[in-house]
C-alpha positions in Angstrom: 30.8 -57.9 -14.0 32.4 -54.8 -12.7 29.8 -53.8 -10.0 32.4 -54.2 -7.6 35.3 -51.9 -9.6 36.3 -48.9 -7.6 35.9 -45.7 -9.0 39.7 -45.8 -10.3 38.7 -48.7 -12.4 35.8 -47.4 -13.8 37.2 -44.8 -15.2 39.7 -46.6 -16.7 37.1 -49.0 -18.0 35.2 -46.1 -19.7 38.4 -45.0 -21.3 39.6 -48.4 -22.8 36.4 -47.9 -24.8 35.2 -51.3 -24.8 33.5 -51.4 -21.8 32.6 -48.0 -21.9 28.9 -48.3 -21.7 28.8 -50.8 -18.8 31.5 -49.0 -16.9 29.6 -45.3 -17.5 26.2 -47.6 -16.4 28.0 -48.4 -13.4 28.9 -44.6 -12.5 25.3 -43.5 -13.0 24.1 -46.3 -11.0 26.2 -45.5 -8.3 25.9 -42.2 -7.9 22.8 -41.0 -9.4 20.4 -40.5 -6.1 22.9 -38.7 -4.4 23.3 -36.0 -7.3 19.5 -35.9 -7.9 19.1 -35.5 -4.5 21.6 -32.3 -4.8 20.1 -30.7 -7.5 16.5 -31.6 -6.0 17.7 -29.5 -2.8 18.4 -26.2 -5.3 15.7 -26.4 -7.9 12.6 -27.7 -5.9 10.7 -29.9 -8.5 11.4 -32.9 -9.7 11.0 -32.6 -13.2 13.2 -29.8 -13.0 15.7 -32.1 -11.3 15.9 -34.6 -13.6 16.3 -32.1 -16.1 19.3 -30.8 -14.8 20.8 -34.3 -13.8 20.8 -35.6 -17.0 22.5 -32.7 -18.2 24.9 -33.7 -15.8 25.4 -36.8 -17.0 25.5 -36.0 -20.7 28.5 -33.9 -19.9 30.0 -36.5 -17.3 29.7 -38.7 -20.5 31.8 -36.1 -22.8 34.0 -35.7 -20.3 34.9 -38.6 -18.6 37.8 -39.5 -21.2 39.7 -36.0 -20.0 38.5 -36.8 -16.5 42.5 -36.3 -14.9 41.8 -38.2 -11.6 43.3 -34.9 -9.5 39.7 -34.9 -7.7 37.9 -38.0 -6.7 35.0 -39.1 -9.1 32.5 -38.5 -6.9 34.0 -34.9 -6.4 34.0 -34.1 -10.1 30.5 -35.1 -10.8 29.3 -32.8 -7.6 31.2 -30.0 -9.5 29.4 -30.8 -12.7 25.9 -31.1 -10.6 26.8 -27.4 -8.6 27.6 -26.2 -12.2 25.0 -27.5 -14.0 21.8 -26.4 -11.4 23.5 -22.6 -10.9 23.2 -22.7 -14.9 19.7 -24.1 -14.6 18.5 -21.3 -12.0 20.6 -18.7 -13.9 18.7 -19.3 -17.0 15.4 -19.7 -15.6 16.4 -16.2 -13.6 16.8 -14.8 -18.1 14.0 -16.4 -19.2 11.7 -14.8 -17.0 13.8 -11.7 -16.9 12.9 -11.8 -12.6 15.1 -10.9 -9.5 16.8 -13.4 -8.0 14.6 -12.9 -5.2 11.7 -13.3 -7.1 13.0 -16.7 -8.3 13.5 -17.9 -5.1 9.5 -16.9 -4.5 9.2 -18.8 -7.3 10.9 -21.9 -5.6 9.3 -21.1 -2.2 5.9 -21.6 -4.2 6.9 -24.7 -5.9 7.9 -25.8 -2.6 4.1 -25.4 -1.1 2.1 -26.9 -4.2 4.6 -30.5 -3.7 2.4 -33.3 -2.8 2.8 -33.8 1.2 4.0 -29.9 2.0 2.7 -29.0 5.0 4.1 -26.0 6.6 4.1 -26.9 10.2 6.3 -29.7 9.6 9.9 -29.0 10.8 11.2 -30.4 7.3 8.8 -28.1 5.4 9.8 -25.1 7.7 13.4 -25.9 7.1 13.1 -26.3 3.3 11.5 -22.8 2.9 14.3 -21.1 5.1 16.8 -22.9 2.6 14.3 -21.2 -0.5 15.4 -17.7 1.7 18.9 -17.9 1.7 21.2 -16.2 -1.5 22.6 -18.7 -4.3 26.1 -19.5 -3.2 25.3 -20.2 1.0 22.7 -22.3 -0.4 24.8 -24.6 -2.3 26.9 -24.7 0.8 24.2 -25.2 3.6 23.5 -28.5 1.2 26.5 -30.0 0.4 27.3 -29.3 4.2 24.2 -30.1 5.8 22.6 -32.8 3.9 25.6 -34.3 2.2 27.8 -33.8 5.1 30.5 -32.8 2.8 34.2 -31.9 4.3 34.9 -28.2 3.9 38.1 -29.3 1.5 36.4 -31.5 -0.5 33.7 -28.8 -1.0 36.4 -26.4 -1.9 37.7 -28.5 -4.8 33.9 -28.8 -5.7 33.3 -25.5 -5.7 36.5 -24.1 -6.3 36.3 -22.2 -3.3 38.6 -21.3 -0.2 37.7 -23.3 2.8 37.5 -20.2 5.1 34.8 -18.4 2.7 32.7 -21.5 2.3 32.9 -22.2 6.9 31.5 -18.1 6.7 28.8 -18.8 4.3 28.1 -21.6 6.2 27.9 -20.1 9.3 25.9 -17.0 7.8 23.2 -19.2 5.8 22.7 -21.7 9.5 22.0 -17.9 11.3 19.7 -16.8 8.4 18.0 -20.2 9.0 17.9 -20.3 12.2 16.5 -16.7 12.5 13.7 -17.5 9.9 12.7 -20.8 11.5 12.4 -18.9 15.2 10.1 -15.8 13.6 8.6 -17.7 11.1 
């Protein structure tokens, strides 16, 4: 029934309560591979992913009714996806009390045992520079790269000037670039 709503509307569905189940339905459906597909990009595995993306949805679900419409929907649940895998790799960095180098091994690894991985591959090659590359200009290589994010949308996301997130841009495509030509 409200497939074709916009964003707007779905939001306002939620919060009218009685359609709040079909309306929220609607969001997920709508958006869910892209957001897995984010959070895939940061934490590797897939049962790590969904993990973290229904932890993002849980929260869109709790928040949705304060959701103030200064962002675009989309926008806010990229934030809440960002937010939610940092947290995700931040614990898993306490829990095993390891470097954040040694958790990006860790992902590197995870990377090689995935079903297909071969190293020669320009996809494979590219995904383990991404593994090399520090926290933040790896959130921004994604959303920039695969997502093809504007810069100012990825500022609201990330809360973020625009001229930090073009330099870690432009640092994280060197460091790839660099590790795909000696690797």
């Amino acid at each position: 029934m409200f497939q074709q709503a916009d964003d707007n509307e779905l939001v306002r569905l939620f919060k009218e309560n009685n359609n709040r189940e079909e309306a929220f339905t609607i969001i997920v459906k709508r958006y869910q591979e892209k957001v897995y597909w984010q959070i895939r990009r940061m934490v590797i595995c897939h049962e790590d992913a969904d993990d973290v993306m229904q932890n993002v949805f849980i929260k869109a679900w709790n928040g949705l009714d304060h959701f103030r419409e200064d962002a675009k929907l989309y926008t806010w649940l990229y934030r809440i996806a960002v937010n939610e895998t940092l947290t995700y790799l931040e614990q898993q960095k306490k829990r095993t009390a390891v470097s954040f180098e040694e958790v990006s091994e860790s992902l590197e690894n995870k990377l090689e045992s995935e079903k297909g991985f071969d190293e020669q591959q320009a996809v494979w090659k590219l995904q383990k520079a991404i593994q090399q590359l520090p926290e933040k200009q790896r959130v921004v290589f994604n959303l920039r790269y695969f997502e093809e994010m504007p810069y100012e949308q990825m500022s609201e996301v990330l809360e973020t000037s625009v001229g930090a997130l073009k330099a870690s841009y432009h640092h994280a495509v060197k460091k790839i670039e660099d590790y795909i030509l000696n690797y």
